[in-house]
Legacy VTK file of the C-alpha trace (Angstrom):
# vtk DataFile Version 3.0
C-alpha trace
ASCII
DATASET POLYDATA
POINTS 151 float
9.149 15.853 16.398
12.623 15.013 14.849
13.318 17.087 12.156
16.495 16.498 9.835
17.799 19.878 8.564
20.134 20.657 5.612
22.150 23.573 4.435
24.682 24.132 1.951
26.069 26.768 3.453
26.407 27.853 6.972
24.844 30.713 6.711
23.111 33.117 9.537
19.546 31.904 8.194
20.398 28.061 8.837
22.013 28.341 12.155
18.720 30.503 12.981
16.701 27.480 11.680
18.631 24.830 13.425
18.196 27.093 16.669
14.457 28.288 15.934
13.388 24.381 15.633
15.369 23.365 18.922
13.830 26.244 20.714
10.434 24.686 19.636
11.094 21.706 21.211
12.032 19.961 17.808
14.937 17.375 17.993
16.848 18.281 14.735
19.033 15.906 12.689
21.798 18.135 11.085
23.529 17.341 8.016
25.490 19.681 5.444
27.306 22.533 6.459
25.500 22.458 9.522
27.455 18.990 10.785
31.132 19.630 10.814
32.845 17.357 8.303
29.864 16.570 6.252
29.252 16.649 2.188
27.958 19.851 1.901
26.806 19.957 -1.454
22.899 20.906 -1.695
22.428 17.731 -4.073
24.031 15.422 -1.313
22.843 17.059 2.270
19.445 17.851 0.564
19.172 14.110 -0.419
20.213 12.514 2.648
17.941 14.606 4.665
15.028 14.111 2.832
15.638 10.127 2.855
15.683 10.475 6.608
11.802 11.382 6.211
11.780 9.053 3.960
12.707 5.900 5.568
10.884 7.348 8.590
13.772 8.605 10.995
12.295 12.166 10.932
8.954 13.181 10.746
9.906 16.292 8.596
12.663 18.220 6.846
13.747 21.233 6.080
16.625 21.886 3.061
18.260 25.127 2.462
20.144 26.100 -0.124
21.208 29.383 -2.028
17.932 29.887 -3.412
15.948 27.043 -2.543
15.640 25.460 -5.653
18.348 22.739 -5.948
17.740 21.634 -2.123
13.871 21.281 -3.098
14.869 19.364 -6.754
17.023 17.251 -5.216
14.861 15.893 -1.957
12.188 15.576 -4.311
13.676 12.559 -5.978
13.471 11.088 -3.414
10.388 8.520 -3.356
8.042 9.343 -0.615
8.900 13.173 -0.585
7.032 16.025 -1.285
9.567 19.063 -1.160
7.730 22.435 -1.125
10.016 25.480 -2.302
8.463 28.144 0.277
9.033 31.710 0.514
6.291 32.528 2.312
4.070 31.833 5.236
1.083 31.113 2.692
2.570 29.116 0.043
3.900 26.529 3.289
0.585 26.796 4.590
-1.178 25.664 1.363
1.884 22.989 0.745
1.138 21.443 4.071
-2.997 21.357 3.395
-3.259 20.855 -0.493
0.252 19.049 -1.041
0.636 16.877 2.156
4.113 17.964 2.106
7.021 16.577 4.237
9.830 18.296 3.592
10.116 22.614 3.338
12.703 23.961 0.929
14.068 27.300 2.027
16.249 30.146 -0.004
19.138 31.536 2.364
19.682 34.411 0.007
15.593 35.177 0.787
14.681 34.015 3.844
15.195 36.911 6.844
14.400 36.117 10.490
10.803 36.978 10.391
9.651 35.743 7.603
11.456 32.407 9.152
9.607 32.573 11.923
6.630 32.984 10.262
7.243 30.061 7.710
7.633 27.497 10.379
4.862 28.758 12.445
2.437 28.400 9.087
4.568 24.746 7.940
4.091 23.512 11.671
0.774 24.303 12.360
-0.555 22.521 9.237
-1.373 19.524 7.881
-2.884 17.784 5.114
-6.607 18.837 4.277
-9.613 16.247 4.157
-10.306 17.701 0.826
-11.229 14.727 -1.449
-9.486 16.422 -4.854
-6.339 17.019 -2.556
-6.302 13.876 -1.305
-6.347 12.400 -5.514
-3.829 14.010 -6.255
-1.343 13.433 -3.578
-2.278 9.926 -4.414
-1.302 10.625 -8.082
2.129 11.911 -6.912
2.663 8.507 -4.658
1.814 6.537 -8.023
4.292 8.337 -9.685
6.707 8.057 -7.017
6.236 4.344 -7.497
6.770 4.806 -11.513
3.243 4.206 -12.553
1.088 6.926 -13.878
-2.254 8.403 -13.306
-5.241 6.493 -14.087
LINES 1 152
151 0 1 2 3 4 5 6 7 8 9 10 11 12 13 14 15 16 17 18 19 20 21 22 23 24 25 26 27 28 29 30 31 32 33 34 35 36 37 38 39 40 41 42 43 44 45 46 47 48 49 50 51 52 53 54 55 56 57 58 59 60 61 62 63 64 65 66 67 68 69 70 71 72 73 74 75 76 77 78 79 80 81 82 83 84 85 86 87 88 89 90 91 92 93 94 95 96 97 98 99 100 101 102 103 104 105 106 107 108 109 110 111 112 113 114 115 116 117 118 119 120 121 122 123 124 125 126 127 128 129 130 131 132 133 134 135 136 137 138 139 140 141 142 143 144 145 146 147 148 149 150
């Protein structure tokens, strides 16, 4: 799976990431302060990692920044993404199922090894749920993705 991968900041938590999803056998896309020379700014790495998903050059991505916030604001305005804020192996669990998200937002002030770990074990094992109410509204967000609103 390629997975494009942002940070603001090269922090011990992102080079983790970057090294957690290689070791999973994920090709990772790297942009931020985890590609020498880059715009590191969380609105500018966060964006251009997110339109890598996209425009369909990554299946997924994950955007780090301080405390997760801006990096999940500003892939979400991106059409065609659904940025989950996660700080837990539970809430990325339930944005994979019920959200049919694409792209995991991560705190580096927050997120410690473990609780990486057990993030992307919960983000990667999921997927979006069959569940017909779920399914509605993801379709709601896609409308409004496309400017229109819900019926």
């Amino acid at each position: 799976m390629r997975v494009a991968v942002s940070s603001d900041m090269d922090e011990p938590v992102a080079r983790l990431l970057v090294e957690e999803l290689r070791g999973r056998g994920h090709e990772v896309l790297p942009y931020g302060a985890l590609s020498p020379g880059a715009d590191a700014r969380w609105a500018v790495c966060s964006e251009r990692a997110a339109r890598e998903v996209a425009e369909g050059r990554a299946d997924q991505a994950v955007v780090c920044c301080w405390t997760g916030t801006g990096a999940s604001i500003a892939a979400n305005k991106v059409p065609g993404v659904r940025a989950a804020l996660c700080a837990d192996a539970y809430t990325a669990d339930g944005a994979r199922r019920w959200n049919d998200a694409n792209v995991l937002a991560l705190s580096l002030r927050l997120t410690s090894a473990p609780l990486l770990g057990e993030i992307l074990d919960a983000w990667f094992a999921g997927g979006p749920g069959e569940d017909a109410e779920d399914r509605d509204n993801v379709a709601c967000v896609e409308r409004l993705d496309r400017g229109r609103t819900a019926p």
